[in-house]
Each structure stands twice: as structure tokens, then as C-alpha cells.
N, C-alpha and C positions, 0 to 999 in steps of 0.2 A: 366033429363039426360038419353042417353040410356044406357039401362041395357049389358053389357060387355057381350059377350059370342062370341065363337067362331061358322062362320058358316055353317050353316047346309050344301052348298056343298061348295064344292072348284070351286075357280074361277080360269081361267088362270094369267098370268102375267101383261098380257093388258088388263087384265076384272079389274083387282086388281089394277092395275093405273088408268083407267079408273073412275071409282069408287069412289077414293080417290079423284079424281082431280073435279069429280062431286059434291062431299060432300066439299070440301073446294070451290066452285062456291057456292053453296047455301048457306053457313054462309054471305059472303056477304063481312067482315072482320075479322081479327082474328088476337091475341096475338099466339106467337108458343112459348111453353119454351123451349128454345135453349141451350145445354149444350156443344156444338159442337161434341156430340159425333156420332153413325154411323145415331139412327133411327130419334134423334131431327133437323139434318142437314138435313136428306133426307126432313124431313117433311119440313122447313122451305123453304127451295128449292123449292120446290112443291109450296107453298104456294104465296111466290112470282113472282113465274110463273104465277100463275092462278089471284092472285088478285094485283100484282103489289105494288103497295105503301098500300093500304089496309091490305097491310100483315105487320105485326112487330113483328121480332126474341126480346125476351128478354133471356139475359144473368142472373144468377145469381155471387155476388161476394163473396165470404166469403170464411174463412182461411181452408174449408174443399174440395175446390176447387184446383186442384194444380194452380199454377201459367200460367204454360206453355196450358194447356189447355184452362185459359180462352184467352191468348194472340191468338191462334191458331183458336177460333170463333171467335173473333172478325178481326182476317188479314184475313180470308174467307168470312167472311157477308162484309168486307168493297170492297174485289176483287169482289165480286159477285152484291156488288151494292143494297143488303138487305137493310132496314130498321133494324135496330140494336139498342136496347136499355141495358144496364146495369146498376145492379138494385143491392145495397148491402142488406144481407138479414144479420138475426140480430139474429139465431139460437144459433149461440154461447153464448148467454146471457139466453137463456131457461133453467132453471135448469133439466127439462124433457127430453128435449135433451141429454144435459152434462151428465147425467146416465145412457142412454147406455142400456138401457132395448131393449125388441123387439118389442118397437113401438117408439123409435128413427126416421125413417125415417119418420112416420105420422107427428113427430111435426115438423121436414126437410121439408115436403112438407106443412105444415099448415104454417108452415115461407113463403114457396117460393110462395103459393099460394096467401096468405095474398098480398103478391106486386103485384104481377099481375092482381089481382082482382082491388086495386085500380090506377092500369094502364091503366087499362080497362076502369076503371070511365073515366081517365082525358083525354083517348083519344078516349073517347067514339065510345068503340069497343064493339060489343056484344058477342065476344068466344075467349075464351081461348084452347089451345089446350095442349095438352101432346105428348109424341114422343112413349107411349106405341103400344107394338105390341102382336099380339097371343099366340108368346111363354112366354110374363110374363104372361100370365092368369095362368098358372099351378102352378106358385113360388111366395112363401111369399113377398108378395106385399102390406104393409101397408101404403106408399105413393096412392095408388089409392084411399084407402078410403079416404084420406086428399080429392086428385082430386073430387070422389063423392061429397064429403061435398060442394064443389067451384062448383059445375056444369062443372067442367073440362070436352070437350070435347076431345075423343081419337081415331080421322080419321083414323091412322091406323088400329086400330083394328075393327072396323068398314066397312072396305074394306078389311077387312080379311088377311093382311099382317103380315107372318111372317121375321123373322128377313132374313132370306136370301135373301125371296124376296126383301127387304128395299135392302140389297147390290148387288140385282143384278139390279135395276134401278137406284139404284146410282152408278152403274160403268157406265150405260148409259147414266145417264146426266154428266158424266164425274164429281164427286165428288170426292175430294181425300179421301174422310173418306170411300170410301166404302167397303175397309180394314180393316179399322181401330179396333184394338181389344176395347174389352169391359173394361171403363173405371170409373168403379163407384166411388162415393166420397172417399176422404180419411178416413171418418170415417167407413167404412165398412173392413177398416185394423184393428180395434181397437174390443177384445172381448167383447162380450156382457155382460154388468158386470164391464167392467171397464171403469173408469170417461174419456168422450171425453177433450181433454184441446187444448190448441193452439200448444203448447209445440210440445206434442205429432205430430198432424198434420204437422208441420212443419219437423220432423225428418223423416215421414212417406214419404213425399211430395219430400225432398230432398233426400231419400237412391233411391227411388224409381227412381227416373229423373237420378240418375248417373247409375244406373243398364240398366236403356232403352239407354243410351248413351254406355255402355259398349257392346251392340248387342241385349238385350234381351225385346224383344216387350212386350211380354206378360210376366207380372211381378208385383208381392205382394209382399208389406214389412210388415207383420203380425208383430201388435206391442205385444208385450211380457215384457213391465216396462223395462229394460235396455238390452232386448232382440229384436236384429231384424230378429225375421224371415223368410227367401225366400222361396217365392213360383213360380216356373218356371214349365213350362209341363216339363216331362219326357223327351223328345226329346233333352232337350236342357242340358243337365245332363253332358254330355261329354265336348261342349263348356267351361261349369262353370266353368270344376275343371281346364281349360287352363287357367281360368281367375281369379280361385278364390280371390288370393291375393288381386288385383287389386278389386274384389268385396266387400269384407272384410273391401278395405280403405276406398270405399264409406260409405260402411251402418257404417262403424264408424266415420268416418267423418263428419255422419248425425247428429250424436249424442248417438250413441249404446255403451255400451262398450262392447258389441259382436254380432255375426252374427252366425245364424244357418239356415240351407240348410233345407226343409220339405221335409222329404225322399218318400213321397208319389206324390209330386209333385203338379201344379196347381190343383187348383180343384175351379171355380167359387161360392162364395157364401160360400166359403170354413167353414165358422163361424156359420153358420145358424143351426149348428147341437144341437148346445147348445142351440136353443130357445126353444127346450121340457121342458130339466131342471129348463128352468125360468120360464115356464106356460104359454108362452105367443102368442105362435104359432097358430093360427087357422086355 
């Protein structure tokens, strides 16, 4: 596999598409893990541009997935005429997983990989890819070393793609995701430290889906045991308090019996601070 690093000069925007489109011509075929979010749709897209049927989006399905996300890949791979495949993955049964340490996500992606590798077999494909890009090399990334372990291939970053650049060629292949905020699993609402359950994910999954329905795009439901805490940018602070009430019925209606505002506001990744205290950060 090649060694991840970010490169030595910068390429333009058409040097960086170029690039990509070259390196996914030479795999020949290729699995993409598709999660429909901004950089795995761009890549898929790419993909089956260049290799046509040789290319297959795989979905993941499992209760850490919102609902409405995976329907949203899948009405897009189907408008778009992709190869689409979904694939239930079985993490929730991992006792390693279900605790919540800060290598959670390795055994997330050692599940997701696990499928796609024997996808691989049955459709006798020779590459797997990821939707990683330049800006995760700098953030605690223990899904990559799963990818390492799998020979997972990562064309974006490989073509030097950061994330903006993914959205500013996906606004020119006309993508609707190339907006779209950043959407990680539900279990990244849950601290580290405490037991992942279905329970939980589901109350997470539903405060979260009526708060984006209530106006607010970018939005965390930090699980807290019968606490749901909101994480909204700063910006949107004014909005909230017109809507509070109305806010309040969601995240209890999720399943909370209360709801508390994080007076600092969004902050991506917002949980990762705790992984010093548990050792497990490198």
C-alpha cells in the first residue's frame, strides 16, 4: 500500500483531478466505500465516470448509520445510474467496539473492511478504495490503520485532495453533496467511555434528524445517559433560542428526559479531547 503523506508541492485543481482520474484508470476496477457523504460521493462519482460498470459504490448498513443518510446514497447512486451495493455490517455485536475506547472506529472499520474485502473476492475486483483526504492526515485517524491492515487504497489523498477541493469539483460535476456538512457515525456522539447500544444510537439518530428539520444543518446530539446535549455553531445561537421549545420537544421526544445547549458551541470531533485521559491517542 502507499505510504499516506501529504505532497511535496501543490498541484492545481485540474492537476488534482487529473491525477485522481489517472490513478483510478490504472486500478482497472474498484470497490469505493460509499457512505454518501461530501469526499466518498465525490470519489464514487469519479469512479464511475472513468471506469464505468468496473466501478462499485458499497454502502454500509448498521444501527450506527442514521437512517435518512443511507436512503440519500442510495436515491443518488440509483439517479446517477452507479453500481450500488449494500452490505450489513455486524460491529454492533463486537464487544470492542460496544466500549467505546479510542480505537472504536479501527474495529468500525475492521467490520467495514472485513465486507468489502470479501466483496472484492466475489466480484473479483482487485481495489478497494476509501473517501480519505489530506485534511484527515493531521486528526486521530484510527480507521486508516484498519484501511492499512486491508490494502485499502486512498486516491484522494494520493492526488493531493483536500477537502475543499473534493467540494469544489463536486459542485462542478453538479453533486448535491458538495455542500453538504460533515456527517460522521452516530457513535461519535457517544463519550468515550461509555458503552455504545442501539438504544442510545437510535435516540441520537432521531433528536438529531428533527433538529436538521427544524433549520439547523450542522448539528450534534452529545449523548450524556438521559442527557441530550446540542452542539450548533455559534452563529446559529440566536435562531435556537426562537425555537427552543420546539427544540426541546424533539431531543425529548428522541428519548431524553432533557436537553442542554453546549454554550461553546460546534466544535468537530468535539469528544476527542478525552482520548489523552484514556491513553489511547497517538
Amino acid at each position: 500500500m502507499v505510504e499516506l503523506k501529504r505532497p511535496e508541492t501543490e498541484l492545481s485543481l485540474e492537476e488534482k483531478d487529473a491525477k485522481l482520474r489517472s490513478l483510478i484508470a490504472g486500478y482497472g476496477d474498484l470497490i469505493v466505500a460509499y457512505s454518501g457523504g461530501v469526499d466518498s460521493t465525490f470519489l464514487a462519482g469519479v469512479a464511475h465516470e472513468v471506469l464505468g460498470k468496473n466501478a462499485l459504490a458499497v454502502t454500509s448498513r448498521s444501527p450506527s448509520v442514521a437512517p435518512e443518510e443511507l436512503e440519500s446514497a442510495s436515491a443518488l447512486a440509483d439517479e446517477r445510474g452507479w453500481r450500488h451495493l449494500i452490505v450489513d455490517t455486524d460491529e454492533m455485536n463486537d464487544p470492542r467496539y460496544l466500549a467505546n475506547d479510542g480505537r472504536r472506529c479501527f474495529f468500525c472499520k475492521t467490520e467495514l473492511y472485513t465486507h468489502l474485502d470479501k466483496v472484492a473476492g466475489d466480484e473479483s475486483i482487485g481495489f478497494v478504495a476509501n473517501g480519505a483526504n489530506t485534511d484527515d492526515l493531521g486528526d486521530y485517524r484510527p480507521g486508516m490503520e484498519a484501511a492499512k491492515n486491508f490494502e485499502v487504497v486512498s486516491p484522494l489523498v494520493e492526488s493531493g485532495m483536500n477537502k475543499q477541493d473534493i467540494r469544489d469539483l463536486s459542485k462542478q460535476m453538479d453533486l448535491p453533496t458538495w455542500d453538504k456538512p460533515a456527517q460522521p457515525c452516530l457513535s461519535s456522539r457517544i463519550p468515550y467511555g461509555t458503552m455504545v447500544s442501539v438504544d442510545a444510537l437510535g435516540k441520537i439518530g432521531k433528536a438529531e434528524k428533527g433538529l436538521r428539520d427544524l433549520g439547523f444543518g450542522v448539528v450534534r446530539v452529545r449523548h450524556y445517559g438521559d442527557v441530550g446535549r446540542v452542539e450548533i455553531p455559534l452563529a446559529d445561537f440566536v435562531r435556537f433560542e426562537v425555537v427552543r421549545s420546539e427544540a426541546e420537544a424533539v431531543v425529548v421526544g428522541a428519548g431524553y428526559a432533557s436537553m442542554e445547549l453546549e454554550p461553546k458551541g460546534f466544535k468537530s470531533g468535539g469528544l476527542n479531547a478525552a482520548l489523552g485521559d484514556l491513553g489511547t491517542r497517538r
